[in-house]
KEKEKE-815367 format. One record per residue (C-alpha): residue number from 1; residue in three letters; x, z, y. Coordinates in nm, 3 decimals. Layout:
<tordrens>
  num  residuo       c1       c3       c2
  NUM      Ala        X        Z        Y
...
</tordrens>
This chain:
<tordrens>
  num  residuo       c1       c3       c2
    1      Unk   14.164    2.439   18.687
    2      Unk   13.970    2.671   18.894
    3      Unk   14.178    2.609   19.210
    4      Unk   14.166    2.387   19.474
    5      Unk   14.326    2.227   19.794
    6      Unk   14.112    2.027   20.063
    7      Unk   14.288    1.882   20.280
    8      Unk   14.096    1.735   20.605
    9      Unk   14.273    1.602   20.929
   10      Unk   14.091    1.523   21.297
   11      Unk   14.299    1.272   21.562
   12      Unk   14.356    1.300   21.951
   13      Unk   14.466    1.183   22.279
   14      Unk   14.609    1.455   22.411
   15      Unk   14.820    1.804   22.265
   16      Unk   14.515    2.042   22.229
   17      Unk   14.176    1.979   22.096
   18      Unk   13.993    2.270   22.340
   19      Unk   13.835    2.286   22.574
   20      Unk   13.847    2.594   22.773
   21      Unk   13.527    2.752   23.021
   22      Unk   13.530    2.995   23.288
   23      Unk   13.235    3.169   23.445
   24      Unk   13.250    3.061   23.812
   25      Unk   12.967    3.400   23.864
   26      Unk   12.672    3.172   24.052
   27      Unk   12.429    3.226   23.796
   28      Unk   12.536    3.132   23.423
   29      Unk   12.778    2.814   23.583
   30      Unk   13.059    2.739   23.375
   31      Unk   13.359    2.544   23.458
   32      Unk   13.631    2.378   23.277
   33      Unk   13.848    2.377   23.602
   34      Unk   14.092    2.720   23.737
   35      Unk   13.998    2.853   24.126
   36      Unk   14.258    2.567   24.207
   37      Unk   14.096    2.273   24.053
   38      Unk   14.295    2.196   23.701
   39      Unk   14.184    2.192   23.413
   40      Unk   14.197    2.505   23.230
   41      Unk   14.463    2.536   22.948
   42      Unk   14.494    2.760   22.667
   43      Unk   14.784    2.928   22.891
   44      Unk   14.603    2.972   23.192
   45      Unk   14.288    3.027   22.985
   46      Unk   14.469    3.351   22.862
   47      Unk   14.574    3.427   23.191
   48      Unk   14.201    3.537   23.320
   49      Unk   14.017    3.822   23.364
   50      Unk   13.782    3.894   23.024
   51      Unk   13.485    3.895   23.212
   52      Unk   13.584    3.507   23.338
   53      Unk   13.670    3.376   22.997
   54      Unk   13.324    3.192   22.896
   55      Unk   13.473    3.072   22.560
   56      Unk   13.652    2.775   22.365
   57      Unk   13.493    2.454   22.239
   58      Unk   13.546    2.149   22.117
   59      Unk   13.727    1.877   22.301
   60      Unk   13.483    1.573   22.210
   61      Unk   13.588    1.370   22.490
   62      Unk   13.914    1.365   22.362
   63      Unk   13.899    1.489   22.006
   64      Unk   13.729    1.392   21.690
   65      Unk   13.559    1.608   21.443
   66      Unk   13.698    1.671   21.128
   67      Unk   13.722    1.445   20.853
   68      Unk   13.570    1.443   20.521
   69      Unk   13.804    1.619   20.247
   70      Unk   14.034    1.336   20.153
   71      Unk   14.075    1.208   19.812
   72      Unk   14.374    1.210   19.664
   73      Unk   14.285    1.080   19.287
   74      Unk   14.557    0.838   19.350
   75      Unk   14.817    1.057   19.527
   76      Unk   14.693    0.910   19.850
   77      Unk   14.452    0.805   20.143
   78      Unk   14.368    0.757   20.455
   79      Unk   14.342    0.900   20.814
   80      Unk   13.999    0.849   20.945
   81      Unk   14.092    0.710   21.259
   82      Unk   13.898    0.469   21.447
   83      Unk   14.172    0.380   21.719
   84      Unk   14.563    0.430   21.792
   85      Unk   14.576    0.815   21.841
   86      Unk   14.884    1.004   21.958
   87      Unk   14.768    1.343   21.786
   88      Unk   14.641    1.455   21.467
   89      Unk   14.607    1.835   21.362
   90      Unk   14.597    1.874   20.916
   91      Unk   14.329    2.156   20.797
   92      Unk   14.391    2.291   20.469
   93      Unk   14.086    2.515   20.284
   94      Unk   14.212    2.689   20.012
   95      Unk   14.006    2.824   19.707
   96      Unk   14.112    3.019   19.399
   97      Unk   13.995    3.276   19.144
   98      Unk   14.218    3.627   19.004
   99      Unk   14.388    3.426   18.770
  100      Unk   14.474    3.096   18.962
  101      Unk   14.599    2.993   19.324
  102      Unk   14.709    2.665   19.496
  103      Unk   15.026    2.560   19.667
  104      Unk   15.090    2.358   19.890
  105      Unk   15.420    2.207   19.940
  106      Unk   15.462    1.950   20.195
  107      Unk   15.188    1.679   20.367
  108      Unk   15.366    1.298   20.444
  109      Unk   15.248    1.112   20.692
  110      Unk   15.254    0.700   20.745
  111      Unk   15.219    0.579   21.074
  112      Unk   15.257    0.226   21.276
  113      Unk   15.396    0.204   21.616
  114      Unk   15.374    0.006   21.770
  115      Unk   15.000   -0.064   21.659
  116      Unk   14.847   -0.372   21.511
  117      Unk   14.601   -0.408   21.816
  118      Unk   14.565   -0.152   22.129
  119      Unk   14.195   -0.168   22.066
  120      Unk   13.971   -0.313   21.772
  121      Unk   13.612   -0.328   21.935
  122      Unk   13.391   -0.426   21.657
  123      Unk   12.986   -0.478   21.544
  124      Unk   12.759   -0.571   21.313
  125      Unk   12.474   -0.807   21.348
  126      Unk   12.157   -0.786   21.247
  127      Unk   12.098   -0.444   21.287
  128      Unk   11.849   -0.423   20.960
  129      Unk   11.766   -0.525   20.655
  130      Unk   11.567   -0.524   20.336
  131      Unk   11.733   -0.278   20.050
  132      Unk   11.824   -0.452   19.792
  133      Unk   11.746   -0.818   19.915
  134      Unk   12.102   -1.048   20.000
  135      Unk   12.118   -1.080   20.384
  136      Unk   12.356   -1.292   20.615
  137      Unk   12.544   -1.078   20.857
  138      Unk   12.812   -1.155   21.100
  139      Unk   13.097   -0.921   21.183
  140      Unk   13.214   -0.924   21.571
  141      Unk   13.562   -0.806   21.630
  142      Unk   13.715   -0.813   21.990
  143      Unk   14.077   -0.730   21.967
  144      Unk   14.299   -0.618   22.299
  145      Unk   14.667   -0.653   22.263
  146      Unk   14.938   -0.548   22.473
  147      Unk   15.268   -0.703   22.486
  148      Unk   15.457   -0.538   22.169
  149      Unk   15.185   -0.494   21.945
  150      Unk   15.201   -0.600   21.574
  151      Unk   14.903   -0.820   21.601
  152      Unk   14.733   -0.903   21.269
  153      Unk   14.620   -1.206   21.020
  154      Unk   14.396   -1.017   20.794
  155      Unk   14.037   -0.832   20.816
  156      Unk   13.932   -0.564   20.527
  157      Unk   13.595   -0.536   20.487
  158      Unk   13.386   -0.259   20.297
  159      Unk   13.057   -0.374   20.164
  160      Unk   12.828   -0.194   19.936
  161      Unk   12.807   -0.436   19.735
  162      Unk   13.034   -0.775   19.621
  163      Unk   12.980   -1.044   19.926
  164      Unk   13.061   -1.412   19.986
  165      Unk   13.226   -1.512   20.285
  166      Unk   13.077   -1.793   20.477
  167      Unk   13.247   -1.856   20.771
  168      Unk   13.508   -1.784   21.053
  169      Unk   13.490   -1.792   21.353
  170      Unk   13.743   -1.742   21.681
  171      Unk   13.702   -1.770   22.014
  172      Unk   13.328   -1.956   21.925
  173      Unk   13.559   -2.211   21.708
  174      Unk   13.452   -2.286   21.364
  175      Unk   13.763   -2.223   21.153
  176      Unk   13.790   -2.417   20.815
  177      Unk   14.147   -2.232   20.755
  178      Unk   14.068   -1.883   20.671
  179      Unk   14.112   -1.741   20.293
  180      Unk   13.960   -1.501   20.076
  181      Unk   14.199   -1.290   19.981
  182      Unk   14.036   -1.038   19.776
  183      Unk   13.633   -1.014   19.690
  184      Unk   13.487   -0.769   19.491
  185      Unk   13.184   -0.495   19.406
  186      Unk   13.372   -0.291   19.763
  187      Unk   13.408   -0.533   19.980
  188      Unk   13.675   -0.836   20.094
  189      Unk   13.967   -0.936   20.284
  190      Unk   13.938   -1.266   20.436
  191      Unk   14.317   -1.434   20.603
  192      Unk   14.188   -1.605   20.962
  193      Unk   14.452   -1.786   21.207
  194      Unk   14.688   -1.506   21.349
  195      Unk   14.590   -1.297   21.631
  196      Unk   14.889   -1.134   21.889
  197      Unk   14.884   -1.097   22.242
  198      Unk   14.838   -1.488   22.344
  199      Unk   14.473   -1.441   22.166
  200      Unk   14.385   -1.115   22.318
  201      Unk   14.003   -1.099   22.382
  202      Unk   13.872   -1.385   22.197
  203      Unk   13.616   -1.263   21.952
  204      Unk   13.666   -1.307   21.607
  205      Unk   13.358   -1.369   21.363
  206      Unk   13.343   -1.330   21.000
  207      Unk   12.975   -1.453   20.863
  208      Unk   12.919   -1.301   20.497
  209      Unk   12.625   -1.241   20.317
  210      Unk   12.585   -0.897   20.094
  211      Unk   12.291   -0.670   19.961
  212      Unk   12.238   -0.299   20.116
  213      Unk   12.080   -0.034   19.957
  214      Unk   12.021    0.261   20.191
  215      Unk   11.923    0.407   20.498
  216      Unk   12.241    0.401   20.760
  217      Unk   12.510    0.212   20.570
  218      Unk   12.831    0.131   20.760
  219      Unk   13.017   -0.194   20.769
  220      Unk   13.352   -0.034   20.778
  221      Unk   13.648   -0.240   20.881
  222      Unk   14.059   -0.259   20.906
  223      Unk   14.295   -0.514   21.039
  224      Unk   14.644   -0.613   20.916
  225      Unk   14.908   -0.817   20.926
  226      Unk   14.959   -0.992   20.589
  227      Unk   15.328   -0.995   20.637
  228      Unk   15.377   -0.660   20.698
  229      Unk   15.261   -0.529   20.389
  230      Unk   15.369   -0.126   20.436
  231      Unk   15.233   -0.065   20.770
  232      Unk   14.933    0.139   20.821
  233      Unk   14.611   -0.063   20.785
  234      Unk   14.444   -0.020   21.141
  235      Unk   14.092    0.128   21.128
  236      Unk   13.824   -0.125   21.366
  237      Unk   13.660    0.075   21.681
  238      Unk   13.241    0.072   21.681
  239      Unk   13.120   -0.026   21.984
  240      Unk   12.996   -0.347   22.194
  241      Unk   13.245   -0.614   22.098
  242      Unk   12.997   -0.928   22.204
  243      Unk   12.766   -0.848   22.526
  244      Unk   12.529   -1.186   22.378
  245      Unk   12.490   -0.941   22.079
  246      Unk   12.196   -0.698   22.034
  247      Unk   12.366   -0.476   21.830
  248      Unk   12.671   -0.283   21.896
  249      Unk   12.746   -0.072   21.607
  250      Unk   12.825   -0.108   21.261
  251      Unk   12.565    0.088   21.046
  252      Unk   12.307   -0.122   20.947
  253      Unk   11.938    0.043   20.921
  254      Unk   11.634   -0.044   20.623
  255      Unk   11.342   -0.244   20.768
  256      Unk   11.094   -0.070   20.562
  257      Unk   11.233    0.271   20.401
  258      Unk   11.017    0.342   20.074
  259      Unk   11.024    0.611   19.807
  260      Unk   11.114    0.352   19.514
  261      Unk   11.484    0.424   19.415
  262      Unk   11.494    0.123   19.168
  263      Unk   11.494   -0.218   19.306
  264      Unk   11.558   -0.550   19.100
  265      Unk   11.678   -0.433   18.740
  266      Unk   11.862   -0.774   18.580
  267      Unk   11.939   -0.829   18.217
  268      Unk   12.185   -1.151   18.104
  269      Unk   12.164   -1.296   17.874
  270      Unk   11.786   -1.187   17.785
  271      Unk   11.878   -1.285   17.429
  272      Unk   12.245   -1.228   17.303
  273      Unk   12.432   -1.287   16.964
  274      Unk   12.689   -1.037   16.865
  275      Unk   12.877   -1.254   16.610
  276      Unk   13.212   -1.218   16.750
  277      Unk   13.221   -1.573   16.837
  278      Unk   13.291   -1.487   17.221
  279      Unk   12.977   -1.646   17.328
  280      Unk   12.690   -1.412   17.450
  281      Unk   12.845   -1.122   17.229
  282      Unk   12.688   -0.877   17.468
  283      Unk   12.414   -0.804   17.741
  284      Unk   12.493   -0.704   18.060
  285      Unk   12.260   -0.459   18.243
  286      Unk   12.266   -0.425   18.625
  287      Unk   12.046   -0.247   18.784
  288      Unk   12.022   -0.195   19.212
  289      Unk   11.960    0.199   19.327
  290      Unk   11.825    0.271   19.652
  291      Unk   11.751    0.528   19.881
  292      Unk   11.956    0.768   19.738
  293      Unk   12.174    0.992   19.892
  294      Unk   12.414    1.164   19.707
  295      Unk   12.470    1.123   19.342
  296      Unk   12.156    1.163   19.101
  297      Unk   12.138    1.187   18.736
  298      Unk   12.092    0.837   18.556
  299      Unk   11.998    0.704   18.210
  300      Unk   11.983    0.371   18.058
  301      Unk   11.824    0.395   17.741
  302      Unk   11.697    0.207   17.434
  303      Unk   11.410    0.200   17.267
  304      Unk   11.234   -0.020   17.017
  305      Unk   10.858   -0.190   17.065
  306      Unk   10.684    0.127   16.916
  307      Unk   10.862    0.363   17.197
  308      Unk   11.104    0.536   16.932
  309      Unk   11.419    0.606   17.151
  310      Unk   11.739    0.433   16.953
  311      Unk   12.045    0.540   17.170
  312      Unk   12.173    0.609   17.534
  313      Unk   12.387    0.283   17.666
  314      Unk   12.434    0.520   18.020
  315      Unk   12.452    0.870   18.110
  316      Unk   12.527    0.997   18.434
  317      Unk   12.523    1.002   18.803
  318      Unk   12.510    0.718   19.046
  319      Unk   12.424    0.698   19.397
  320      Unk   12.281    0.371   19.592
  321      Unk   12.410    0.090   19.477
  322      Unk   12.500   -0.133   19.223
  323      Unk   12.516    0.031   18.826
  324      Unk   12.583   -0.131   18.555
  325      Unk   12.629   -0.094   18.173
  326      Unk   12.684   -0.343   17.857
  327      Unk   12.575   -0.309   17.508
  328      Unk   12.730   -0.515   17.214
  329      Unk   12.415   -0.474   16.940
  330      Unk   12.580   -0.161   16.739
  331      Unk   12.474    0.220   16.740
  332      Unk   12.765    0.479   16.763
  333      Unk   12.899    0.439   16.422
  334      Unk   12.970    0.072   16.505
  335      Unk   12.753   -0.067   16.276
  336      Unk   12.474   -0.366   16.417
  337      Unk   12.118   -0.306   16.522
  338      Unk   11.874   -0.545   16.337
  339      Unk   11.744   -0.889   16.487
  340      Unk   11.502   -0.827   16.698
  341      Unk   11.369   -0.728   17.012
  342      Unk   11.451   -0.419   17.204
  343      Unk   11.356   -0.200   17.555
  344      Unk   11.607   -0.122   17.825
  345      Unk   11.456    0.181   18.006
  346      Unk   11.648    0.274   18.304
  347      Unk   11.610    0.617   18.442
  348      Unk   11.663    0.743   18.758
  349      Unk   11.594    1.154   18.866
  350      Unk   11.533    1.239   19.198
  351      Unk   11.369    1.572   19.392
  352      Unk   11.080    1.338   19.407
  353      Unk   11.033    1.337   18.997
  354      Unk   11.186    1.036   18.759
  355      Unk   11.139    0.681   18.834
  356      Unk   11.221    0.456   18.529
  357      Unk   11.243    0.033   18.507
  358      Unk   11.197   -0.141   18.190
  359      Unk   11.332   -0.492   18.059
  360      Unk   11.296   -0.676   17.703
  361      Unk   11.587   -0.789   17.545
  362      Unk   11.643   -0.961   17.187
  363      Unk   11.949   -0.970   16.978
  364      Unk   11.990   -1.258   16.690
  365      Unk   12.254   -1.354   16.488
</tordrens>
């Protein structure tokens, strides 16, 4: 406690991620090239006068920015890559106090090479949607493969929310033999016909319907092949994978952006009966945040008719989304609330002031 390691990595296409300027002395012109034409290097960048050296930046034709600090709750995660890259550079930031320090003893890397697909163009269509409200949204991958490549059978999808897949579709072909593979509250990974070099270009479609529940959120996608199990999950490339298409991206924007930060607050069953007989022994709260970014502090509370608070069911953060809590008819020492009905007051701080959403619920037994 008290120290810390953040590790953050960016990818490449070439050895060095700078790009280096010299004054050519017509006004305040600046060049990337040498007197000779090249491209200026950190070597020959070194090599000129100090009055021609006009500084170091960025490479962003070649280079991306720097990642998020990974998490590494489970010992693992991964690169933030959005195509095959040759490079990657590792950043770590270091923090500790007097009495504590980090250390850092090695960083593993898992790569595939050849890759599963030499280019992963994919979109997201529509564009927008209502927060909170289950839309129907199609997800346009274009793969290019090369001769060599892994190719892949399987598309990971991250949703903010659980989703049902619809459809598939390749090369404009309904396909009745694609699987769900996995579904749940983070997204899905649906099994379509396999896809190698033969089947370069033909757009694939996955049709899936999901809720959103802020400004900007991103459709973020991987392919694989099921049968290779331990190679790296490739990362899909945003950009214009159908020219038909409207949209080329995969954020997804709010038709109309509000203040509320509680939408549709659902309570099943209305009336439950804790009696241990496995039937309705419990009521399930879910309630959908939006708007929110970053985590805020929230509460789900319970009251009785005549406003007395009774207990806290939820305390904590959340950020847009889906939350949810249960409540089996007992206070904290176990023991079972009296018949009756009850309020569910769920609470929700922002720099705005506190928005709360209330629901009814009875218990009998």
């Amino acid at each position: 406690p008290g120290a810390k390691i953040e590790l953050s990595t960016r990818s490449g296409l070439d050895d060095d991620p700078n790009t280096y300027w010299r004054h050519t002395f017509r006004g305040d012109e600046k060049t990337r090239f040498d007197e000779g034409g090249k491209p200026l290097t950190l070597e020959t960048y070194d090599q000129l006068d100090r009055g021609q050296r006009a500084g170091i930046t960025h490479d962003t034709a070649n280079w991306d920015f720097w990642s998020s600090p990974f998490e590494f709750a489970v010992g693992s995660d991964q690169v933030q890559v959005d195509r095959p890259r040759r490079f990657v550079q590792v950043r770590a930031n270091f923090s500790s106090t007097a009495e504590v320090s980090g250390h850092l003893e090695h960083v593993q890397f898992a790569v595939s090479e050849p890759p599963v697909a030499s280019q992963a163009m994919a979109e997201i269509v529509p564009v927008s949607a209502r927060a909170g409200e289950e839309t129907e949204f199609t997800f346009k991958l274009l793969p290019r493969l090369r001769s060599g490549d892994l190719g892949f059978d399987t598309i990971e999808m991250q949703t903010p929310d659980s989703a049902s897949v619809l459809s598939v579709r390749v090369g404009g072909m309904d396909r009745a033999d694609f699987a769900v593979t996995r579904r749940d509250g983070d997204g899905f990974e649906v099994r379509i016909p396999r896809i190698d070099v033969q089947r370069t270009g033909e757009l694939v479609e996955v049709v899936f319907r999901t809720k959103i529940y802020k400004y900007g959120t991103v459709f973020a996608g991987r392919i694989f092949d099921s049968e290779r199990p331990h190679e790296v999950r490739q990362r899909v490339t945003e950009g214009d994978a159908d020219r038909l298409s409207d949209g080329n991206a995969l954020r997804v924007e709010l038709i109309d952006v509000t203040r509320e930060t509680i939408g549709a607050l659902r309570v099943s069953p209305a009336v439950f009966t804790p009696n241990g007989d496995g039937i309705n022994d419990e009521v399930r709260i879910e309630g959908d945040l939006l708007n929110l970014f970053g985590d805020v502090p929230v509460t789900i509370d319970l009251y009785d008719l005549a406003g007395r608070k009774l207990g806290e069911l939820f305390r904590g953060t959340a950020t847009s989304g889906r939350i949810s809590a249960s409540w089996n008819g007992r206070d904290v020492r176990g023991e079972l609330f009296p018949p009756g009905s009850y309020i569910l007051n769920l609470g929700v701080e922002t720099d705005r002031g506190k928005e709360t959403r209330r629901r009814v619920i009875s218990l009998a037994y």
